[in-house]
C-alpha positions, -999 to +999 in steps of 0.1 A: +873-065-079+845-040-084+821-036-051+789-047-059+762-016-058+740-037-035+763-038-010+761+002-010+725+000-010+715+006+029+746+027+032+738+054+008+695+052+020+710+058+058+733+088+043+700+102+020+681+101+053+700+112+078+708+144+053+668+150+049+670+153+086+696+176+092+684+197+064+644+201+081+659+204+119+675+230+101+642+245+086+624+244+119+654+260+134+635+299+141+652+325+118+645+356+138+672+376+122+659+374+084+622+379+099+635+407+114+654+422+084+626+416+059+600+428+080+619+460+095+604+462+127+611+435+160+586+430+185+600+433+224+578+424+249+579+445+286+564+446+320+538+471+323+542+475+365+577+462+375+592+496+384+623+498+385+630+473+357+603+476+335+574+498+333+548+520+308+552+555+309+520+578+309+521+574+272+526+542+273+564+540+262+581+517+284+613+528+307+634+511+335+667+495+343+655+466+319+644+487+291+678+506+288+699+475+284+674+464+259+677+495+238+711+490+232+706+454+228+678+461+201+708+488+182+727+460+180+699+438+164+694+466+142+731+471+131+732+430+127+701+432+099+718+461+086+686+484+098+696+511+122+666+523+122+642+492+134+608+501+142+604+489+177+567+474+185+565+476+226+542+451+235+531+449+274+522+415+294+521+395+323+555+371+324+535+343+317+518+364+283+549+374+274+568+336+275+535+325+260+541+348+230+580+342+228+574+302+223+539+309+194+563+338+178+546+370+184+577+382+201+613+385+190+625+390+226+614+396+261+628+424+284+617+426+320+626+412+350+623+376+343+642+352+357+658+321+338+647+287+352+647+252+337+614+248+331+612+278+316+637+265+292+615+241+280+595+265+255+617+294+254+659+301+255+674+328+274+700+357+276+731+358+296+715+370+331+711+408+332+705+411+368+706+393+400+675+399+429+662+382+458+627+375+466+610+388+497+582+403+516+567+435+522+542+434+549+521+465+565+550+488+590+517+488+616+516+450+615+525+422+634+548+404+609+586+404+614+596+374+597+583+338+580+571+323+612+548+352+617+530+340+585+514+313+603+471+319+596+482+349+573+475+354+537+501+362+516+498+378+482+517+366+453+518+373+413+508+341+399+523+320+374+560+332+386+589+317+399+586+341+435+547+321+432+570+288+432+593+294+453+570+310+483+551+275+482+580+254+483+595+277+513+562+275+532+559+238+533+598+236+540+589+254+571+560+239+579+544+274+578+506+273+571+497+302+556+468+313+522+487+322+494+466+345+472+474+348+436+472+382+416+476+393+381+496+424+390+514+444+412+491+468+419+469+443+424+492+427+449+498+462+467+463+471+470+454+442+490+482+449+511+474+485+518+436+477+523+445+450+550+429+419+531+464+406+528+489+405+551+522+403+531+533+406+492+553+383+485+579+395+454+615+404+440+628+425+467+638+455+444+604+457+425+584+456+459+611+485+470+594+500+436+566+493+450+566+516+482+579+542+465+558+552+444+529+543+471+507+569+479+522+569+516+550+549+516+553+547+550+526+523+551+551+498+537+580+479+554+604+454+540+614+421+557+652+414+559+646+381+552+652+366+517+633+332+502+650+329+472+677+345+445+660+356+411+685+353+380+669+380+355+677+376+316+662+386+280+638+361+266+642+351+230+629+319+206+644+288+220+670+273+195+676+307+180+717+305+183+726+334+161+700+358+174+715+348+216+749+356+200+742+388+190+724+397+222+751+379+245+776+399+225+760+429+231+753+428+266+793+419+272+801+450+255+779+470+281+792+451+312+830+456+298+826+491+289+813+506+321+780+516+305+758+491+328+772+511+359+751+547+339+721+525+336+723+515+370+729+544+385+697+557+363+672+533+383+690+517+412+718+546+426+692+555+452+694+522+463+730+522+467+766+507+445+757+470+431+758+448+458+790+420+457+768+391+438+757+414+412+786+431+406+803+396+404+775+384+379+782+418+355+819+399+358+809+363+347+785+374+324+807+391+303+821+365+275+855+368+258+853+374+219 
């Protein structure tokens, strides 16, 4: 006995639907591979003022921890198009321009010294981690601070729209610490309140504000609290759902943690500071994916 066609009827519409589905996900999925072959050139977005990750030169090329393990990451890119010779568009911004500009498409990627949260993973997908900091204060060596409780009445400087911003108003109400935060653009926006008193602390990742007093004027102006407020997970930002182009990047920074060629980069913009400290050496370890 032949089935009748009828009884085929919803079966087959469900089956026609469901494909028309799959097939436009599959259309919105972002293709940043092909637009980068076609086009020849990939847009990579930087920090202009978080030395020592990320940071424009004089002439305005950027250079830093970050921007080395990019490089190679963008060669690979290049020999995954088949274009070893990518014209690299360097495009400076705050984190929250540059996330901005991931999720509307303006950017290929994102390489600085942004950390991976949840929420961030809402608009925008990320890297495996590239680095591992802490967040902490630096606070005038001639002042009174020594640690959070000191905060109490002060005002504390903070680069707003970042995780550090978040995580510095969660620890003060945790601790029942009352203290004005005061949001800047920048870093040297955050610094010069500092130095000209109308701040009392800066309030950052503990390796950029180390950046920070460095390069100061007079560094001795500066100190560094001991005390950490939170851990800052750093990785590339790239077009959420974008599988193939992640692959390619996740691959590439594997290869660089495997090889040894993260410990020349470091050495480059962190050797001063000292070897990698156990949790970041044990991130280059668990960051580093089997083929």
């Amino acid at each position: 006995m032949k089935p009748s066609p009828a009884r085929f009827a919803v079966p087959v519409a469900a089956l026609a639907v469901a494909l028309f589905a799959a097939a436009a996900s599959a259309q919105s999925m972002p293709d940043t591979l092909g637009k980068i072959r076609a086009s020849g050139q990939i847009n990579v977005g930087f920090s202009p003022d978080s030395i020592p990750f990320s940071a424009a030169e004089a002439d305005g090329k950027p250079a830093g921890y970050s921007i080395d393990l990019c490089n190679k990451v963008i060669a690979a890119i290049g020999r995954s198009v088949g274009n070893t010779s990518l014209r690299v568009n360097w495009i400076p911004g705050t984190v929250s321009e540059r996330l901005a500009a991931i999720k509307a498409g303006k950017l290929d990627l994102e390489c600085a010294n942004t950390s991976a949260t949840l929420s961030r993973m809402e608009n925008v997908d990320f890297s495996n981690l590239s680095f591992v900091d802490s967040g902490g204060f630096l606070v005038r060596a001639d002042g009174p601070i020594q640690g959070v409780a000191d905060m109490m009445g002060k005002k504390i400087a903070v680069i707003g729209g970042t995780t550090t911003e978040q995580r510095l108003v969660a620890m003060l109400k945790e601790r029942k610490v009352e203290a004005g935060v005061v949001r800047v653009r920048d870093a040297a926006e955050g610094a010069q309140l500092l130095e000209s008193k109308q701040a009392d602390a800066f309030a950052g990742d503990k390796i950029k504000l180390i950046g920070i007093a460095v390069t100061a004027k007079d560094p001795k102006v500066f100190s560094l609290l001991v005390a950490d407020f939170s851990i800052e997970p750093y990785a590339f930002a790239l077009p959420r759902g974008d599988s193939a182009l992640r692959l390619v990047i996740n691959r590439e920074l594997t290869r660089v943690y495997v090889s040894g060629e993260i410990e020349e980069i470091f050495a480059r913009w962190l050797g001063k500071l000292g070897r990698p400290s156990g949790m970041l050496a044990a991130m280059y370890v668990l960051n580093a994916v089997p083929d």
